[in-house]
C-alpha positions as semicolon CSV with decimal commas, in nm:
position;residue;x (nm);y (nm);z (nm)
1;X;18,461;5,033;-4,931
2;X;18,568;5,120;-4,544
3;X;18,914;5,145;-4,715
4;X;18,824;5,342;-4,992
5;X;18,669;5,609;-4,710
6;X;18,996;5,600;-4,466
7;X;19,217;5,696;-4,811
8;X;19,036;5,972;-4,911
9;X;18,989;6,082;-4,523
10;X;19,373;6,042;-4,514
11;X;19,386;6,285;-4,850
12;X;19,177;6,506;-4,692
13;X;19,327;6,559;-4,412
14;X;19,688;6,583;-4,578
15;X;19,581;6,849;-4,804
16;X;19,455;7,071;-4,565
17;X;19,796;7,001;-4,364
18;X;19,953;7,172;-4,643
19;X;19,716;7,424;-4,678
20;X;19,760;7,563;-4,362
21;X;20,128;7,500;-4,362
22;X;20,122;7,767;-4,667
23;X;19,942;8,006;-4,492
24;X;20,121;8,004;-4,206
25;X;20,441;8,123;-4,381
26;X;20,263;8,406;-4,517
27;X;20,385;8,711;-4,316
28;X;20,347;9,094;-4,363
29;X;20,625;9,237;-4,508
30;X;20,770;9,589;-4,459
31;X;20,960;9,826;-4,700
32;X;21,201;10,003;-4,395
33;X;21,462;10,041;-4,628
34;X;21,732;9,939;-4,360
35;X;21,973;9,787;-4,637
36;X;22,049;9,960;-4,958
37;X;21,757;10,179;-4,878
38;X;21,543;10,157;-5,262
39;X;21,585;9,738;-5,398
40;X;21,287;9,557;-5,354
41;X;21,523;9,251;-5,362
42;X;21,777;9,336;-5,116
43;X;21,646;9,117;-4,791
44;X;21,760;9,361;-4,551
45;X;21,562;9,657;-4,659
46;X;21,247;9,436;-4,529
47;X;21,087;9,379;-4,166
48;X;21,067;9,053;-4,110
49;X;21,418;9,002;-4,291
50;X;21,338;8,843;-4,644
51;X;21,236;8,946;-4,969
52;X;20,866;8,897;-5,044
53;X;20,684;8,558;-5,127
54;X;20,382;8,519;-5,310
55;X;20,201;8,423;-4,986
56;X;20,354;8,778;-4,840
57;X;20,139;9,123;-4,792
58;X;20,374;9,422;-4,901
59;X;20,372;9,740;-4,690
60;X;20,579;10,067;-4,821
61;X;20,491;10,371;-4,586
62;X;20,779;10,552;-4,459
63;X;20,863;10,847;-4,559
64;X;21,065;10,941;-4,829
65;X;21,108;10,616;-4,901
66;X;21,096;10,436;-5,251
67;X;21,116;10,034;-5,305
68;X;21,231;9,997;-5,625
69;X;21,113;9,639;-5,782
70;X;21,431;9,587;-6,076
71;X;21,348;9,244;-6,089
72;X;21,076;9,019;-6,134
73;X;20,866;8,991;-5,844
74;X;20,561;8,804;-5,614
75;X;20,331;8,899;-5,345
76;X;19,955;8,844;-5,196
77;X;19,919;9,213;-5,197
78;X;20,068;9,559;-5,210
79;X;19,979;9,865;-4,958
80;X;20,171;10,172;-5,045
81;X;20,125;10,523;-4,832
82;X;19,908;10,608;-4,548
83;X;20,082;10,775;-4,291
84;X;20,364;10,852;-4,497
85;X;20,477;10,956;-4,884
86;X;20,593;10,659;-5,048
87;X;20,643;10,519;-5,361
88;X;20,695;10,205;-5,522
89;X;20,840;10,147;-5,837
90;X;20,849;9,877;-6,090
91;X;21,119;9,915;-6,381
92;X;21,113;9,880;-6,747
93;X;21,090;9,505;-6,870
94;X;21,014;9,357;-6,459
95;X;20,722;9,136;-6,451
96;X;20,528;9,102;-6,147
97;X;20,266;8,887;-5,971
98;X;20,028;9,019;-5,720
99;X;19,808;8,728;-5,569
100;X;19,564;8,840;-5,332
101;X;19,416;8,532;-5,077
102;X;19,063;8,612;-5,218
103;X;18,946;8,793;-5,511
104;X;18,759;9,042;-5,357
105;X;19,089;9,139;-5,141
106;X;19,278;9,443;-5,340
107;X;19,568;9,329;-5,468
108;X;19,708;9,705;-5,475
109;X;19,621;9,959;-5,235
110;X;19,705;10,301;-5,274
111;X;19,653;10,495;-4,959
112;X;19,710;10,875;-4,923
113;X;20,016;11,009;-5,021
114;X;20,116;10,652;-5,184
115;X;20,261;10,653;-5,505
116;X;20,322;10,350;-5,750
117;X;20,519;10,438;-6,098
118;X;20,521;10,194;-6,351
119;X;20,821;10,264;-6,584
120;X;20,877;10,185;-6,961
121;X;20,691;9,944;-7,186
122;X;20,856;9,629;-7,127
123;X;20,720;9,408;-6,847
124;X;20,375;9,290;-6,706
125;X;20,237;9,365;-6,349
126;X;19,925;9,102;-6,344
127;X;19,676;9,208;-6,022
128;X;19,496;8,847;-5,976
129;X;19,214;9,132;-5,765
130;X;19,105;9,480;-5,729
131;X;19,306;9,790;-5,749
132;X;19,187;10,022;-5,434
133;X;19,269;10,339;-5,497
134;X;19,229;10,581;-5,175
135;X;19,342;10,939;-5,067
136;X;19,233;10,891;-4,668
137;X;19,480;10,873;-4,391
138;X;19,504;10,550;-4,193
139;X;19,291;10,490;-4,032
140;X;18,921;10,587;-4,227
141;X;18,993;10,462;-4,607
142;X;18,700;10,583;-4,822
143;X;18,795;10,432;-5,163
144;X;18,694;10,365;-5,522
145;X;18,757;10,037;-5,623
146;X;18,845;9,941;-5,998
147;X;18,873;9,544;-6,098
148;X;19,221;9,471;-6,310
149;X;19,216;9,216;-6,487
């Protein structure tokens, strides 16, 4: 029985090892637009260095900027705007994955002066959490909230 109790302490403790592991690769992620200037996929155009993860929170919010998602695509949430006109866009036939860490977490926040285009029919952009949709400056964000799902 003691045994039986040490293994699943053991378990335990290994899978919250990995949990926090996970989570402690998770980084915000910045659209500067520093390498080709629009791909979401080109490494460079992100600070830190790196094309999102799933575990990653997006940021797009310089201005004139657009981050242009051509391919498929993964992320723990997307901010777009606030102190700047953005945009991000997701082309025709992409399919994307937007995982926030909890589900009342938005999954897609559109701040003031963000813009998000989805183009074509092709493709699926799944929000596993709320859409936030607000027209405030950073920092106040007054908001209407609508659940995707």
């Amino acid at each position: 029985m003691r045994s039986g109790k040490v293994g699943l302490l053991v378990l335990v403790l290994a899978a919250y090892g990995l949990w926090s592991a996970a989570s402690a690769w998770a980084e915000v992620k910045v659209f500067g637009g520093a390498g080709d200037g629009t791909t979401w996929h080109d490494a460079a155009n992100w600070s830190p260095t790196g094309v999102p993860a799933a575990a990653d929170a997006v940021t797009v919010d310089k201005a004139g900027v657009t981050a242009a998602a051509q391919a498929n695509f993964v992320a723990q949430s997307v901010t777009v705007g606030g102190k700047a006109a953005s945009t991000w866009t997701v082309a025709d036939f992409v399919y994307g994955t937007i995982t926030p860490a909890t589900t009342s977490d938005p999954a897609i926040l559109l701040r003031k002066d963000g813009t998000v285009i989805l183009k074509g029919a092709g493709g699926t952009v799944t929000a596993k959490g709320p859409f936030k949709n607000s027209e405030e400056a950073l920092p106040t964000e007054p908001s209407v909230m609508i659940l995707l799902q």
